[in-house]
C-alpha positions as CSV (number, residue, x, y, z in Angstrom):
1,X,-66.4,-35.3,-26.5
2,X,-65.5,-31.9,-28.5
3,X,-68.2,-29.5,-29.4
4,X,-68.4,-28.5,-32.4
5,X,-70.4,-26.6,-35.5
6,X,-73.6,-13.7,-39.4
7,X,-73.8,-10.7,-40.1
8,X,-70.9,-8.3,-38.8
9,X,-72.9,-6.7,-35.2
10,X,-71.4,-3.7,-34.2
11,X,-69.7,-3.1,-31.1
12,X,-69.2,0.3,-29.0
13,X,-66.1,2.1,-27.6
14,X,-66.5,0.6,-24.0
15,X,-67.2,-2.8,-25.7
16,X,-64.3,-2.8,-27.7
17,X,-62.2,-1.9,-24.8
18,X,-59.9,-4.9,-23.7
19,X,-60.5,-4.8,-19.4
20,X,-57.3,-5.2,-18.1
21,X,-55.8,-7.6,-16.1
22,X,-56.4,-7.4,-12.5
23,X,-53.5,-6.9,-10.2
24,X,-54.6,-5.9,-6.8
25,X,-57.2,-7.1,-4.8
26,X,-59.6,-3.6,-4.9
27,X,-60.1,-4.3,-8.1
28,X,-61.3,-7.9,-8.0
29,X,-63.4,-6.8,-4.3
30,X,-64.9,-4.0,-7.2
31,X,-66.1,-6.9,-9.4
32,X,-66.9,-9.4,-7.1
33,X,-69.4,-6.3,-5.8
34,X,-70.4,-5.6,-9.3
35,X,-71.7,-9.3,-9.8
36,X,-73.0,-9.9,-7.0
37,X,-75.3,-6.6,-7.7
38,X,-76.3,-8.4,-11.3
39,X,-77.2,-11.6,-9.0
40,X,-77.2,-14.0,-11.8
41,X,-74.8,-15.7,-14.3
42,X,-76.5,-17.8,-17.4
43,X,-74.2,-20.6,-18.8
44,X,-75.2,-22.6,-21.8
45,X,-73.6,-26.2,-23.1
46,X,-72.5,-27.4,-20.0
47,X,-72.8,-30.7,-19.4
48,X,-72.3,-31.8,-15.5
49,X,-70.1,-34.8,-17.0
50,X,-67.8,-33.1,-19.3
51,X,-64.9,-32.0,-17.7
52,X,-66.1,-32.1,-14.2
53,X,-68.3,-29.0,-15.0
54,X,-70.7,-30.4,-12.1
55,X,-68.5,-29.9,-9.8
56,X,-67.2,-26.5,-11.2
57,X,-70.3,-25.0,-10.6
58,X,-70.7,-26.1,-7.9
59,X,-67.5,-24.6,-6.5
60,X,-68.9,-21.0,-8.3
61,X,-71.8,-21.7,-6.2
62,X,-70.4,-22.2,-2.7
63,X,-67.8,-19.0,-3.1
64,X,-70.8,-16.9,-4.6
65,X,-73.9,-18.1,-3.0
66,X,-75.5,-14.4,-4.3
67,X,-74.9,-15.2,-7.7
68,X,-77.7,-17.5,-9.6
69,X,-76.3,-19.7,-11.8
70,X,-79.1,-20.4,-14.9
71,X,-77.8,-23.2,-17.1
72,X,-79.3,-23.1,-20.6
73,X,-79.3,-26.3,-22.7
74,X,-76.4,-28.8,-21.1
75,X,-76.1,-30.5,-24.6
76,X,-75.7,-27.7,-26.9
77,X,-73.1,-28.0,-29.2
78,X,-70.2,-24.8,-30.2
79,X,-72.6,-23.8,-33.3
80,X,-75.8,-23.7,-31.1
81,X,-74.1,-21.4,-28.2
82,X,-73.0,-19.0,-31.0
83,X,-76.3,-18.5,-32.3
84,X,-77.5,-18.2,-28.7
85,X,-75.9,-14.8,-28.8
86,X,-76.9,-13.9,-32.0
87,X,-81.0,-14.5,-31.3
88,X,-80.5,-12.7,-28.3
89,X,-78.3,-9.8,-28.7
90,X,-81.5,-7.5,-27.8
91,X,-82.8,-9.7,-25.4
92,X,-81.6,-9.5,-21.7
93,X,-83.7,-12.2,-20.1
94,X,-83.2,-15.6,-18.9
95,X,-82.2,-16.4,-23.1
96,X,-79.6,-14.3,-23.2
97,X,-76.1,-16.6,-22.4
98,X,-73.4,-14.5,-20.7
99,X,-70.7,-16.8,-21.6
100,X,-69.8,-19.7,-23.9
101,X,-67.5,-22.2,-24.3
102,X,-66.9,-23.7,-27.6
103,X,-64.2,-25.3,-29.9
104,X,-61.1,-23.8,-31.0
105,X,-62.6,-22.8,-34.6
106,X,-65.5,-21.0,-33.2
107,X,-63.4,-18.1,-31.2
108,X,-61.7,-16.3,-34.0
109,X,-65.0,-16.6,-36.1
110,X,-67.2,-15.4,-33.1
111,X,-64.3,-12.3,-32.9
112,X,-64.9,-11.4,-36.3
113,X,-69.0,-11.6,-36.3
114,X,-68.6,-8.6,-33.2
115,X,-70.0,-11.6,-30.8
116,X,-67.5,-11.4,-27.7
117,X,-66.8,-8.9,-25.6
118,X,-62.6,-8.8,-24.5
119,X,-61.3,-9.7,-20.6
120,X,-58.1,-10.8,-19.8
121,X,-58.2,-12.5,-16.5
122,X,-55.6,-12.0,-13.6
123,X,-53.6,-14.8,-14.5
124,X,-53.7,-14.4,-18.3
125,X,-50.0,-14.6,-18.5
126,X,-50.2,-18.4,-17.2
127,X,-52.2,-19.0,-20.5
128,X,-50.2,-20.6,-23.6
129,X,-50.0,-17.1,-26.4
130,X,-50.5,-20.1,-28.6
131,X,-54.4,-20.6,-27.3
132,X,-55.5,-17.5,-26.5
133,X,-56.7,-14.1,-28.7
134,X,-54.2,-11.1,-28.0
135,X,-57.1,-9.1,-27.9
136,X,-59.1,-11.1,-25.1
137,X,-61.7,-11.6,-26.6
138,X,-61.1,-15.4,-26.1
139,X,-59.1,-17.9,-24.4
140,X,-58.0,-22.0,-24.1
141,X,-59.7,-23.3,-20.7
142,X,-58.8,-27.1,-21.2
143,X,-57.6,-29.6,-23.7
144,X,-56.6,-33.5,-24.2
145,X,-54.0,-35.1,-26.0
146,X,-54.0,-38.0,-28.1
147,X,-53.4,-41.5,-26.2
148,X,-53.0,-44.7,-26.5
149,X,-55.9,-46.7,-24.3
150,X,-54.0,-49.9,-23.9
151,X,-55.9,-53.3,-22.7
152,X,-53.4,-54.6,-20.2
153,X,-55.2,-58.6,-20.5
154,X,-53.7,-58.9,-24.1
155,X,-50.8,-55.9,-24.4
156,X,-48.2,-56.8,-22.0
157,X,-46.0,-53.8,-22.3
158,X,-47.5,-50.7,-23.8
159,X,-45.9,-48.9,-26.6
160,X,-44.6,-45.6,-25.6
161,X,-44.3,-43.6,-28.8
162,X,-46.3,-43.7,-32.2
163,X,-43.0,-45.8,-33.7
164,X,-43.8,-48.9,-31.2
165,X,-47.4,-49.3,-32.8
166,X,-45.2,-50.3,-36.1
167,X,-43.5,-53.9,-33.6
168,X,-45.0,-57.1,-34.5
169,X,-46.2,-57.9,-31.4
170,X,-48.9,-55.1,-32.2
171,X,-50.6,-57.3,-35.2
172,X,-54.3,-56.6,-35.4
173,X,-55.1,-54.6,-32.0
174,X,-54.1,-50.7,-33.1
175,X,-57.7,-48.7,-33.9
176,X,-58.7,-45.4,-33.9
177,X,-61.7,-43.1,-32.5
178,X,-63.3,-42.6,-35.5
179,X,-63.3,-42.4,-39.2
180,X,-60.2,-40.4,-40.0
181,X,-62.1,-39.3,-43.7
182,X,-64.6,-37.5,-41.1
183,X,-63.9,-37.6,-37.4
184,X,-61.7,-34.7,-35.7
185,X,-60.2,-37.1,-33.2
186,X,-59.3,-39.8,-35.7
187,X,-57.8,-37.0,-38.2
188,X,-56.0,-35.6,-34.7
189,X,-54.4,-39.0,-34.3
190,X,-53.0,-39.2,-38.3
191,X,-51.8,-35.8,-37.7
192,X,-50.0,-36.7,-34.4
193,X,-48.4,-39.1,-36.0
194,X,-47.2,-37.6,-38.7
195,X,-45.5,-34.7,-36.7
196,X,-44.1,-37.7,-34.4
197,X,-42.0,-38.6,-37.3
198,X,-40.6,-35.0,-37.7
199,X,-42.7,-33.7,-39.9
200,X,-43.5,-30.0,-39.8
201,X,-47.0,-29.0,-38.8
202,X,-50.1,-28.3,-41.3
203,X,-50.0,-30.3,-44.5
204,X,-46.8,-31.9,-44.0
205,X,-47.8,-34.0,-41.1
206,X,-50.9,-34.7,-42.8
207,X,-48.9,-36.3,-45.5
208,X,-46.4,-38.0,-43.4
209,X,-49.8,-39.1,-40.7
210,X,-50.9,-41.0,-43.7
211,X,-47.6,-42.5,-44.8
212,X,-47.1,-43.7,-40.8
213,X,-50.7,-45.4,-41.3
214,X,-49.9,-46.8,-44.8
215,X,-47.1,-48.7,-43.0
216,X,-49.4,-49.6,-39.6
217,X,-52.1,-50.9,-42.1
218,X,-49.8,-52.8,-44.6
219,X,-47.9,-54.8,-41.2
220,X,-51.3,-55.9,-40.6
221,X,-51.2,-54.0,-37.4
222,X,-54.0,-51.3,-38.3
223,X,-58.0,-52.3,-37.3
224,X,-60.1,-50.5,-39.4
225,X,-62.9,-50.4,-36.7
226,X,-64.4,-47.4,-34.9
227,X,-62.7,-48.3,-31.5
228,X,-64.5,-47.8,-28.1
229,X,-63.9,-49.0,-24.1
230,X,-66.1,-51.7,-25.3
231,X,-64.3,-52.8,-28.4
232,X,-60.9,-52.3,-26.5
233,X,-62.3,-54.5,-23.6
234,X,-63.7,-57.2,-26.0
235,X,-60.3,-57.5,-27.4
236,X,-61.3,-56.3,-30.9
237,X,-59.1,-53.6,-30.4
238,X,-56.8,-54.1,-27.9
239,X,-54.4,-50.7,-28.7
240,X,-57.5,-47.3,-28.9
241,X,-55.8,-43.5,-29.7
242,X,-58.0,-41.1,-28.9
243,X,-58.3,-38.3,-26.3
244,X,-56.8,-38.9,-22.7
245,X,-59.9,-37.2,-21.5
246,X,-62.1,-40.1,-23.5
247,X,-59.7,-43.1,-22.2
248,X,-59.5,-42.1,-18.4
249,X,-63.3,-41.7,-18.1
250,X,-63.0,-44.9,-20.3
251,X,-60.5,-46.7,-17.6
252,X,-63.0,-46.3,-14.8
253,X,-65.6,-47.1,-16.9
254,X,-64.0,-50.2,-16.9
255,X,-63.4,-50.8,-13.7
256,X,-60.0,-52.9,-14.3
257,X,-62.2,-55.4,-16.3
258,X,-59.7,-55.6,-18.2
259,X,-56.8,-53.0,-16.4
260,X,-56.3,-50.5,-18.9
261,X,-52.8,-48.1,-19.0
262,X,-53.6,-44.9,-20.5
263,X,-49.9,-43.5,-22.1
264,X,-49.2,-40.3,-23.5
265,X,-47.2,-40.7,-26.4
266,X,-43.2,-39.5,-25.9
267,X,-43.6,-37.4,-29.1
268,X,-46.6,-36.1,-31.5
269,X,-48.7,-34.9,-28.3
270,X,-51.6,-33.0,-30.0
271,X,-53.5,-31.4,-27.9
272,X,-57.1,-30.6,-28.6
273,X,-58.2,-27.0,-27.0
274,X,-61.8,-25.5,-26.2
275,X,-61.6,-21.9,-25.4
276,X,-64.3,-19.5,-23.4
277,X,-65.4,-16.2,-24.2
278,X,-68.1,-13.6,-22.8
279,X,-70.6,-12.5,-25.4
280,X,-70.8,-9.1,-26.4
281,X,-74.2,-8.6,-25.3
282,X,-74.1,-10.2,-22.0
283,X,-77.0,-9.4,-19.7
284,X,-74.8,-9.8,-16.5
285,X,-71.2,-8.6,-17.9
286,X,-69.6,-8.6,-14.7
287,X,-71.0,-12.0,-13.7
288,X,-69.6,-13.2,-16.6
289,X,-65.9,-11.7,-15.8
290,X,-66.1,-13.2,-12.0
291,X,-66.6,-16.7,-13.2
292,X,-63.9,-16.1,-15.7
293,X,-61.7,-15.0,-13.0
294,X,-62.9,-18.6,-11.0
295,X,-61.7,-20.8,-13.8
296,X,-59.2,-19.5,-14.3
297,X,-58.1,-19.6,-11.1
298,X,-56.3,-22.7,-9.3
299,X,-59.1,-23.6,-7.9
300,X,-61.0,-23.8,-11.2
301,X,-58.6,-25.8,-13.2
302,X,-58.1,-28.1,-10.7
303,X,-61.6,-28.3,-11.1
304,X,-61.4,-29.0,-14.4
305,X,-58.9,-31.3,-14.4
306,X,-60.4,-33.7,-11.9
307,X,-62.6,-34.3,-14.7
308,X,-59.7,-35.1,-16.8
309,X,-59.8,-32.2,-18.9
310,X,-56.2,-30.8,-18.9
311,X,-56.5,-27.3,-17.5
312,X,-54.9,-24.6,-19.8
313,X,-52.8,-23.6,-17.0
314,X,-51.6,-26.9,-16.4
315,X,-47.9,-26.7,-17.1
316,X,-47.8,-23.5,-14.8
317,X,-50.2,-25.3,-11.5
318,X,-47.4,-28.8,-12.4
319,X,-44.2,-26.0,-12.4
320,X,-45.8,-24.4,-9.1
321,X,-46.9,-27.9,-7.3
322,X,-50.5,-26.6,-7.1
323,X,-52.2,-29.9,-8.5
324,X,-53.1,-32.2,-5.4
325,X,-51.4,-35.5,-5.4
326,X,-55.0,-37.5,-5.6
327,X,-55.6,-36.0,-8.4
328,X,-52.3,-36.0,-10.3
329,X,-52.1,-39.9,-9.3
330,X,-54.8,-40.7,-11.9
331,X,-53.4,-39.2,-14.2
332,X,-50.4,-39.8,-16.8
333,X,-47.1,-38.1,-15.3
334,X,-47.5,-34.4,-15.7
335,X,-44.2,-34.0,-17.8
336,X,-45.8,-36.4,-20.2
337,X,-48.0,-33.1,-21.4
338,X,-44.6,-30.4,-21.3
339,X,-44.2,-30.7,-24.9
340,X,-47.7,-30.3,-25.8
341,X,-48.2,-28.9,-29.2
342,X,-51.4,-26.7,-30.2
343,X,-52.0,-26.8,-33.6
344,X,-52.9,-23.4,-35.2
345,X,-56.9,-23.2,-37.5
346,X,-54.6,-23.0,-40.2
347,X,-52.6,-25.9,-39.6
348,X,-55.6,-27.8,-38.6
349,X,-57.4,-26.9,-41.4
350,X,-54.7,-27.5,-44.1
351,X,-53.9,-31.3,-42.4
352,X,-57.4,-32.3,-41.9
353,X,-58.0,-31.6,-45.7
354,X,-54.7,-33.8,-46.4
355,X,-55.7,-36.3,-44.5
356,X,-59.3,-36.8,-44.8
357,X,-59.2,-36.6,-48.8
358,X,-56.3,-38.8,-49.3
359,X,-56.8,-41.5,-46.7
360,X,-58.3,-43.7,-49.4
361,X,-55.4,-43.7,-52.0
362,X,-53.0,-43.6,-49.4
363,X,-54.3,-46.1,-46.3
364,X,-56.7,-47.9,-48.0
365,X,-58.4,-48.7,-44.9
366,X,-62.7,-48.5,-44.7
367,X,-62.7,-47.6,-41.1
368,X,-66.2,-48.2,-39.8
C-alpha cells in the first residue's frame, strides 16, 4: 500500500517563513477567505481507496463547495509527485500540484531540494515530534503497524506477541508480506521483531529480526511464501504480518470466509508513516493550507481512519474520546497502538541494509 520512489531550487524570504500556528478563529476565517478567492485545490496520488481518501475529499468538498478540487494522477507513486513539483515549479496551471503526500523518506529529501513550502497547522502540537519536520515544512498524516492476519478456521487462539509465533502449534502457517531481501513491509516485520526481543532500534534489531526468524524458520514454523488474503484464506498461510491497514481491508475482503482476527502485537509495534507537505511553488498556497488545516482536523482523521489508516493524531482523538464508536469497533483496541514506535530514516535505513543483505546467511529462507 506505501508509496514510494534535483538540483537545490531556491526559495524566498516569505517562502522560507514557517506560518504559524493558528490560534484564533480570525485567522482561520482569513484563510478560509484567502482559498476560497484561489477557488481551486490540485491534489496528486490520491487514490479514492487508500485510506478512505474518497471519502476525505469528499468531506473537503461539502465544507468548501467554492473550492475545486483537481485530482492529478490517483496512482502516482512518492517519486512521481516529487517531480510533479519540480516540472512545474514555473507553471501555475492545472499541472502544477499544490500538495503531496508521500512516504516518510521523501520529506526530508524534498526539504533539502527547496521543494516545500513550511505550515504548521492549528493542532500541530497533537502531532508525534517524532513524525514531523521542526521547521513545517512536513508532517506524518497516517500510518499502520505490523499485524498478525490470523485465519480463525485453522488458528484457534491467536498469538499475541512476536514470541507466540515461536509455539508448536504454529508449524508451517507464519508468512510474511513480501520478500524481506526487497519488500519494505516484509523488512518492517524482521525489524519489529527484532526490537520485540529488546533490541535497540537501527541495526541492532536488524540483527536480532533475523536471529528471531532463524529460530521461526528452523521450528519449521516459517513459510517462505509471499502471503496474501488469498493465501491466508487457502490455508497456505494461515498466520500473515503485514500492515493492519492491508489485513482489515483484507478481513472484509473476506467476508468471514474464513473469520479472520487482526491482532496488534503486545510489543515491536512498527509503525509505517506517510507524511504531507505543500510544494514550494504552489499555484493556490492558501488552498493548500485550508485542506491541511481539514486533515488535520478531527474530522479529517477520522476520515482517515475509517479507511483504516491510523490517523497521526490518533493517540490524542483515543485520549480525548473523539473517535466514534462504529468506527473504533472495527478496529484493534486503541491502546493496542499507545506504544507505537516510529522508526527514524536512519534507523530504517541502517536495519533494512542489515536485514535485507544478510537474510540469506542468516534465515536461509527463498521467500517467493
Amino acid at each position: 500500500m506505501f508509496k514510494f520512489t534535483g538540483k537545490m531550487l531556491s526559495l524566498s524570504a516569505a517562502t522560507l517563513m514557517v506560518s504559524s500556528v493558528i490560534s484564533s478563529a480570525a485567522s482561520m476565517d482569513d484563510l478560509i477567505k484567502a482559498a476560497k478567492a484561489e477557488g481551486q485545490l490540485t491534489t496528486i496520488a490520491l487514490p479514492h481507496d487508500w485510506c478512505g481518501y474518497g471519502d476525505v475529499i469528499a468531506g473537503f468538498k461539502a465544507k468548501y463547495p467554492e473550492i475545486t478540487v483537481n485530482e492529478l494522477n490517483p496512482d502516482a507513486g512518492s517519486g512521481d509527485e516529487v517531480e510533479a513539483i519540480k516540472a512545474n515549479k514555473d507553471n501555475k496551471g492545472p499541472q502544477a500540484p499544490d500538495v503531496i503526500d508521500v512516504g516518510l523518506s521523501f520529506g526530508p529529501t524534498a526539504k533539502a531540494d527547496g521543494l516545500l513550502m513550511p505550515y504548521k497547522v492549528s493542532t500541530w502540537d497533537s502531532i508525534p515530534d517524532s513524525a514531523k519536520d521542526a521547521d513545517g515544512a512536513w508532517y506524518g498524516d497516517y500510518y499502520g503497524v505490523l499485524s498478525f492476519m490470523v485465519n480463525k478456521d485453522l488458528i484457534k487462539e491467536s498469538p499475541k506477541d512476536w514470541a507466540d509465533l515461536l509455539k508448536p502449534e504454529f508449524a508451517n502457517a507464519v508468512a510474511v508480506a513480501g520478500d524481506p531481501r526487497a519488500s519494505n513491509q516484509a523488512i518492517q516485520a524482521v525489524y519489529a521483531a527484532g526490537l520485540s526481543g529488546g533490541a535497540a532500534a537501527g541495526e541492532a534489531a536488524g540483527t536480532a529480526g533475523l536471529d528471531f526468524f532463524k529460530k521461526l524458520n528452523a521450528a519449521g514454523n516459517f513459510v517462505p511464501v509471499v502471503g496474501k488474503p488469498a493465501t491466508l484464506a487457502q490455508g497456505q498461510t494461515p498466520i500473515l504480518i503485514n500492515w493492519d491497514y492491508n489485513a482489515l481491508a483484507g478481513r472484509d475482503t473476506l467476508k468471514g470466509n474464513p473469520p479472520v482476527d487482526v491482532i496488534v502485537p503486545k510489543t515491536g509495534v512498527v509503525a509505517g508513516v506517510y507524511v504531507q507537505a505543500i510544494s514550494a511553488f504552489a499555484p493556490h498556497p492558501n488552498a493548500a493550507k485550508l485542506w491541511m488545516e481539514y486533515l488535520y482536523s478531527d474530522e479529517g482523521q477520522v476520515g482517515w481512519l475509517k479507511g483504516y489508516c491510523h490517523p497521526i493524531r490518533f493517540n490524542d482523538l483515543a485520549k480525548n474520546g473523539k473517535i466514534p464508536a462504529d468506527v473504533l469497533a472495527k478496529l484493534p483496541p486503541a491502546e493496542s497502538y499507545a506504544s507505537a514506535a516510529f522508526p527514524t530514516l536512519d534507523e530504517q535505513g541502517k536495519a533494512k541494509e542489515t536485514i535485507s543483505k544478510n537474510w540469506d546467511a542468516v534465515v536461509g529462507a527463498n521467500v517467493k
